[in-house]
C-alpha positions as CSV (number, residue, x, y, z in Angstrom):
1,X,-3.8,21.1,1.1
2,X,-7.4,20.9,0.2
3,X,-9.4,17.5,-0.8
4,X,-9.8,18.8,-4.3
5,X,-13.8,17.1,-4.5
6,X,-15.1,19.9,-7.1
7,X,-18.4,19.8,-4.9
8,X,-16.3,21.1,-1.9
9,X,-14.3,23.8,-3.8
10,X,-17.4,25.0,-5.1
11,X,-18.6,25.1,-1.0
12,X,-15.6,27.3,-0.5
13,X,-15.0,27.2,2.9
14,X,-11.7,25.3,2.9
15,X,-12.8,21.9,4.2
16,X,-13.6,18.8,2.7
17,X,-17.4,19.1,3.0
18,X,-18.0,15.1,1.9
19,X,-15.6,13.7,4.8
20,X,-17.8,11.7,7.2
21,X,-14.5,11.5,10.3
22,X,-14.7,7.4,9.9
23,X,-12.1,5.6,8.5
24,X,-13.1,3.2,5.2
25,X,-12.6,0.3,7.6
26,X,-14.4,1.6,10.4
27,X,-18.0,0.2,10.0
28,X,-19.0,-2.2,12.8
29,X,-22.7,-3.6,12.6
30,X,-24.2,-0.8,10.2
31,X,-26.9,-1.7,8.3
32,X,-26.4,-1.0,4.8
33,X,-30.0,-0.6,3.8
34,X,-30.4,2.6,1.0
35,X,-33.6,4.1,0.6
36,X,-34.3,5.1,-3.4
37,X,-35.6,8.2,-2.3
38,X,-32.2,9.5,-1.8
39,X,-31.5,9.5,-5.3
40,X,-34.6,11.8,-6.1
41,X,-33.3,14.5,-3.7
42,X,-29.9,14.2,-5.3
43,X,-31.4,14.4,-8.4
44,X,-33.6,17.3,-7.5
45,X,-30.2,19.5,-6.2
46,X,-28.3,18.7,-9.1
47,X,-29.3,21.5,-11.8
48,X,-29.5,24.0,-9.1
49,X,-25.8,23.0,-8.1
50,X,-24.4,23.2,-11.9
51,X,-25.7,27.0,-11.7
52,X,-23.4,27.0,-8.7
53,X,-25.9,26.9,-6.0
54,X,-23.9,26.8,-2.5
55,X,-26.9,25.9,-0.5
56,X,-27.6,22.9,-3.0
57,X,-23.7,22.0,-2.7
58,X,-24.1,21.9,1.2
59,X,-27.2,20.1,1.1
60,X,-25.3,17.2,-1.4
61,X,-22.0,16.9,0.6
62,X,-24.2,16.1,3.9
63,X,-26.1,13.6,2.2
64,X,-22.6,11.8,0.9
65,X,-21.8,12.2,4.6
66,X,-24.9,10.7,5.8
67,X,-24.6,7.7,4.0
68,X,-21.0,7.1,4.5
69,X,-21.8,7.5,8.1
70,X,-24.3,4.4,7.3
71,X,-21.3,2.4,5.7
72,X,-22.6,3.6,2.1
73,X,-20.8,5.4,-0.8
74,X,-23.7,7.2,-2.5
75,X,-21.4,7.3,-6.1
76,X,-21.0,3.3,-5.6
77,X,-24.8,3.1,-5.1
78,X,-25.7,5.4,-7.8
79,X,-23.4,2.9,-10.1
80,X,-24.9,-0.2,-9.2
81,X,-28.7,1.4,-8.6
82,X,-29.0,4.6,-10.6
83,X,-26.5,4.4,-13.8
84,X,-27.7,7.5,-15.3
85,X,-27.3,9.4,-12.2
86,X,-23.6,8.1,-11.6
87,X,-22.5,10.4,-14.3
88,X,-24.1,13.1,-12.9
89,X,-22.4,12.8,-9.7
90,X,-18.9,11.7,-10.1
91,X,-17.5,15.0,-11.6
92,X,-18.8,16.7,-8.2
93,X,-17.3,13.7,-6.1
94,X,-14.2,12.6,-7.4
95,X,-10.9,14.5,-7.1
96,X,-9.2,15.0,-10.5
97,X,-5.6,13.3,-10.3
C-alpha cells in the first residue's frame, strides 16, 4: 500500500519519499534549531513542482527528511513560522483520508 503524500506519488517510485526511518518518539538530544533559509529553498522548488517537476519533488521530500531527522516537522514549522507557506505545502504533505 503506498503512503498516499501527493509529493511522493508525484516522485513515482513507489516509496514514501518524506519517511525519515525514526519513529515520532525517537528524538533523543536533537537540537531543534530551524534555519529560515529553509523556507526560501522550499519556496523556490515549489512552482517548479506544481508543473510536476520530479527533480524539484525529490529535492522537497529530502528536505522534509532532513529536518525530521533533526526532530522537526517542516509543515509544523511553516505553520507557526511561515503561515503563508503552510498552505502551499500541506497539499504536497498530507495524505488525503
Amino acid at each position: 500500500m503506498s503512503c498516499r503524500h501527493p509529493l511522493c506519488e508525484l516522485i513515482g517510485d513507489g516509496t514514501c519519499s518524506v519517511a525519515s526511518g525514526r519513529s515520532r518518539g525517537c528524538t533523543p538530544g536533537i537540537a531543534k534549531e530551524f534555519d529560515p533559509a529553509v523556507f526560501d529553498e522550499v519556496r523556490a522548488l515549489l512552482p517548479a513542482i506544481a508543473k510536476g517537476d520530479r527533480g524539484s519533488a525529490i529535492r522537497l521530500a529530502a528536505i522534509v527528511r532532513r529536518e525530521a531527522l533533526e526532530g522537526r516537522n517542516l509543515l509544523a514549522l511553516a505553520r507557526d513560522e511561515d503561515p503563508e507557506l503552510a498552505p502551499e505545502l500541506q497539499p504536497l504533505l498530507v495524505a488525503p483520508e
